[in-house]
N, C-alpha and C positions, 0 to 999 in steps of 0.2 A: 324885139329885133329878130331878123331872119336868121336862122346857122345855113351851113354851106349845104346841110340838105334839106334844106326846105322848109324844116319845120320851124317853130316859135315855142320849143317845151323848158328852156332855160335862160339865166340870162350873160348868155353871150356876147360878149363884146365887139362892136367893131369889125366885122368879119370881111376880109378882102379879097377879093377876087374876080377883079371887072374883067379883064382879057387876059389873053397871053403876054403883054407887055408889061400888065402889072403899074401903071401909069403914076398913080400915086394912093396913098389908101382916102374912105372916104370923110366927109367933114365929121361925120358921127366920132371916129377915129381920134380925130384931132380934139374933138370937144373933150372927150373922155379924157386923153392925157392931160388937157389945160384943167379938169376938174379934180385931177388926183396932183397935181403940181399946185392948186387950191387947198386940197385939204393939206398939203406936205408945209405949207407959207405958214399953219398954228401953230407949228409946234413949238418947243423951249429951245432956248439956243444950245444948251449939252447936247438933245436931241438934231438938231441942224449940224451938230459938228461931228457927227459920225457919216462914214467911216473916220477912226482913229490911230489904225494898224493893217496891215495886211489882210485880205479877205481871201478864205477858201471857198470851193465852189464843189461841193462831193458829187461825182458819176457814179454810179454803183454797177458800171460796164466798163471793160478794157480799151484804149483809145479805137480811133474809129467809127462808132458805134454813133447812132443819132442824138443820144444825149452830150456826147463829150464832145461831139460838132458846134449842137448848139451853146455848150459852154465857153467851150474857144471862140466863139463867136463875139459873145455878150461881156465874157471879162476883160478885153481888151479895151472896151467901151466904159465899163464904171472904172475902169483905171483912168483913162481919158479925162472923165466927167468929175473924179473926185481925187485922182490923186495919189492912190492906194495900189500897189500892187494886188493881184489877184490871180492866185492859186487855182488850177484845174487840179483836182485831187482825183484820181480813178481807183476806187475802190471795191474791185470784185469778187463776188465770190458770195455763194449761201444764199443766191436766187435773190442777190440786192440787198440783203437782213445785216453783212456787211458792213458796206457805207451807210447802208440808213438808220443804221445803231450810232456811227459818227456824229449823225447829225443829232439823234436824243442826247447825247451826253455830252454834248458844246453848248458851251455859255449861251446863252441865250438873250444876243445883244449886235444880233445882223450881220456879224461878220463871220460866222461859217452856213454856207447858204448848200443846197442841193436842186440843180438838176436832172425831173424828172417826167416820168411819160405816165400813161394810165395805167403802168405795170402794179408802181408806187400802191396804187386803188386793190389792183388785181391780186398782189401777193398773200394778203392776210386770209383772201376766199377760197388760197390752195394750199394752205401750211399754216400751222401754228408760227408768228413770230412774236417776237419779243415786244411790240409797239404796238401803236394803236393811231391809224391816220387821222382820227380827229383829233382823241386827247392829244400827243403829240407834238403835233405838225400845222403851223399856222400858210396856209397861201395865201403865197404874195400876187404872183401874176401869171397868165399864160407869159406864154410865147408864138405859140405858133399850133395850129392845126399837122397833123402828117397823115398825109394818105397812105397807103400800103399798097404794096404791087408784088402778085405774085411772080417768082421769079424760076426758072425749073435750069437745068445744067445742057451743057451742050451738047451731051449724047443723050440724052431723052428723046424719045422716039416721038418727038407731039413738037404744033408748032403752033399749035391756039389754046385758048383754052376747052375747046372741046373736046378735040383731041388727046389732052393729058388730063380729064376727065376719061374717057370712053378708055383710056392706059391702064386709070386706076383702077377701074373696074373689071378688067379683063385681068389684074393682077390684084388680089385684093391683096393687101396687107404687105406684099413684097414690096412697096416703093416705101423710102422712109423721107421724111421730111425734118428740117432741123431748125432750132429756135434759138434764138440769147439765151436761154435758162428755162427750165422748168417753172413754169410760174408767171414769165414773163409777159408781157403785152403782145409780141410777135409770137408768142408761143399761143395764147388764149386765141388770137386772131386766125392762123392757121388751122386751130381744132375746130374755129367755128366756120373754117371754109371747107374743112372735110366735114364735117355735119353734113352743111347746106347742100352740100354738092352729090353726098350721100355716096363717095370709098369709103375706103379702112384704107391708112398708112399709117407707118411706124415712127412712131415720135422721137425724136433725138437731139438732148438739149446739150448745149456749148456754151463756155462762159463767154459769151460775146458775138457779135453777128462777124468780125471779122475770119475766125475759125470755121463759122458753118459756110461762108463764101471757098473757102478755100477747098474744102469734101465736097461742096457742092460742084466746083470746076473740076475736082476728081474724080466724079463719081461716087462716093462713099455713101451721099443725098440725093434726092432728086428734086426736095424742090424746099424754098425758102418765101416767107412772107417778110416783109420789110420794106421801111421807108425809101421813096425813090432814092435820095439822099444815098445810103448803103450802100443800092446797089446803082447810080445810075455810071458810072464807070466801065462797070463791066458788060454792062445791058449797051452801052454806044459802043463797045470797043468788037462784042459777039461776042465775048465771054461766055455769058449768058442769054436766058432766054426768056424775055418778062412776054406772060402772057396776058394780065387784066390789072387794073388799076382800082381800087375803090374810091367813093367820090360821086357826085352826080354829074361833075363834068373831065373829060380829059386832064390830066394832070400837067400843067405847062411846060415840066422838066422832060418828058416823056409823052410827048405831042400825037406820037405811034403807038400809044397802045392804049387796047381800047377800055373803058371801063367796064364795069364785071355784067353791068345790065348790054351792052353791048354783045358783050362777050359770049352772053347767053345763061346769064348768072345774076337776075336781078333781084333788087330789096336785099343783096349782101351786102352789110356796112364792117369794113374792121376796121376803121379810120382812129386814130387817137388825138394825143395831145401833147404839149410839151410845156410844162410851165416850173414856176421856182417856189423853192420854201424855207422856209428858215422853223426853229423849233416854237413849239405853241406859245412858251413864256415871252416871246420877242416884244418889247414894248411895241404899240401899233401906231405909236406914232414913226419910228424906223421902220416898221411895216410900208407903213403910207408912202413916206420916202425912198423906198424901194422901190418899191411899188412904178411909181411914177416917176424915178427913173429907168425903169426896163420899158415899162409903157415910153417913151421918150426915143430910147434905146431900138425899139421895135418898130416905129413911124420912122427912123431918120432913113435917108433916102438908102444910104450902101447897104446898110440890115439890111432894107426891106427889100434891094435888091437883090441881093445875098442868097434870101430866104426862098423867096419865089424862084431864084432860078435852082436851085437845087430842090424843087419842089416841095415847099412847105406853105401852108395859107398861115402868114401872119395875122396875131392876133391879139389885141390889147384889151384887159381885165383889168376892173376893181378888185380887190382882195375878197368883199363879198360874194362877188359874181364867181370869181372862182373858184371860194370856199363852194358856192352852188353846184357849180358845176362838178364838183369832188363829190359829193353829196347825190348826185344822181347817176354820177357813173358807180357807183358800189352798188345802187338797185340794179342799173341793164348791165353788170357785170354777173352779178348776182343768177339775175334769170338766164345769160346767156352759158352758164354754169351747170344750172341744174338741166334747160334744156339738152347740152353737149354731153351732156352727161359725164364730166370730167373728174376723175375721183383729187378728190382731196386728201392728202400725206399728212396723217396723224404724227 
């Protein structure tokens, strides 16, 4: 199966993205969810009767933020579906280490779940923590692809991106740039757009994307990488000022700006992902049923209309494919590492 850039190096589920309207996703889509709502019909009926109490759902970012969008999104839907209150839990702080210590030391029996991005992968390659994403952490399913769009402040002296390229350069080091956290997926994404791009700025982490939007509009920053999603409010209103989009095609939330080969910045990928997890011991068969209720969750028409218009490519996983997909983002996290040359916090 094709991913949204081109290539065929993992297996990726279901990847949507026919036009701007988003029309519906394709049959591939559909088969997969009827094939994880198959394996969920084996299981034992105690297993079928879960959920059995209220379900939490951990962010390990302050509201706002892309993860606790998409959380608010999706628990509204398993409550729907099975009946169960479901808890957004935002638990920041400690570059994620956190909430996602929350989730090691919860029962292990599907009902404390966590929404997460490729940070989850990224954290353990820039600090020592306390977990381990394989032993740990069992995936259940994406959700959704996210693109990234740089985004720079209103008195920034640049209105493209070449311009605030040729800025940075003519100011090395004096522009600072600011991220969800040290560690973070928006933080890794932005050190590998100053690589590529070949400034120096000064790196400035925040618990949260909400706070770096706010120095950003004040001047404190000059520029933020982030899913449209974050900043597409402030980018329609002028707030801000998105210069390039990553992606091989225009991003449909952000129809105007151009993508970074476009832009004049091609072969930069900083795209992520957004998927769920529950802890490794989770029996697999409430895996499965998880599972294929988000896959469910993610095909039905207002999600999927939801998603795409705030700029996200939906996207529905087997728990294998996922696990896969985890699994090779720690290699190309890995190299984009030692290339950026980013020290790692003993």
């Amino acid at each position: 199966m094709r991913c949204p850039d081109g290539s065929n190096n993992v297996g990726y589920a279901a990847v949507y993205w026919e036009d701007t309207t988003m029309k519906a996703f394709t049959a591939v889509a559909r088969v997969l969810v009827t094939s994880l709502l198959i394996v969920y019909a084996g299981v034992s009926a105690a297993q079928q009767a879960y959920p059995t109490r209220p379900m939490h759902i951990i962010v390990l970012f302050p509201p706002g933020g892309s993860n606790d969008i998409i959380a608010r999104l999706i628990g509204p839907k398993l409550t729907e579906a099975w009946g169960q209150p479901v808890i957004v839990d935002n638990r920041p702080g400690g570059s994620g280490v956190i909430g996602t210590m929350e989730l090691v030391k919860a029962p292990p029996d599907g009902h404390t779940m966590l929404v997460a991005s490729s940070g989850l992968v990224i954290a353990p390659m820039m600090a020592k923590v306390p977990y381990d994403v394989i032993r740990d952490f069992a995936p259940v399913a994406t959700i959704c692809l996210t693109d990234n769009v740089v985004v720079i402040g209103p008195a920034v002296p640049a209105n493209n991106l070449r311009e605030f390229i040729a800025l940075a350069k003519a100011n090395p080091g004096k522009l600072n740039f600011g991220s969800s956290g040290t560690g973070s997926s928006l933080h890794l994404a932005a050190e590998l757009f100053v690589q590529t791009a070949g400034i120096k700025m000064q790196h400035v982490p925040y618990k949260g994307a909400m706070p770096v939007i706010t120095d950003l509009m004040g001047g404190q920053v000059q520029m933020f990488v982030a899913p449209p999603i974050v900043v597409l409010p402030y980018v329609s209103s002028g707030r801000l000022k998105a210069l390039a989009v990553s992606g091989k095609a225009r991003n449909a939330a952000l129809p105007q700006v151009p993508t970074f080969a476009e832009a004049g910045l091609p072969g930069l990928k900083i795209g992520g992902w957004q998927g769920l997890f529950v802890p490794a011991a989770t029996p697999r068969a409430i895996v499965d049923k998880l599972a294929a209720e988000i896959g469910r969750i993610v095909v039905s028409p207002d999600i999927n209309k939801t998603l795409v218009s705030q700029g996200y490519l939906p996207l529905v996983s087997t728990p294998v494919q996922f696990a896969a997909m985890v699994k090779e983002d720690m290699v190309k996290y890995a190299n984009i590492i030692k290339t950026a040359n980013i020290k790692i916090e003993e």
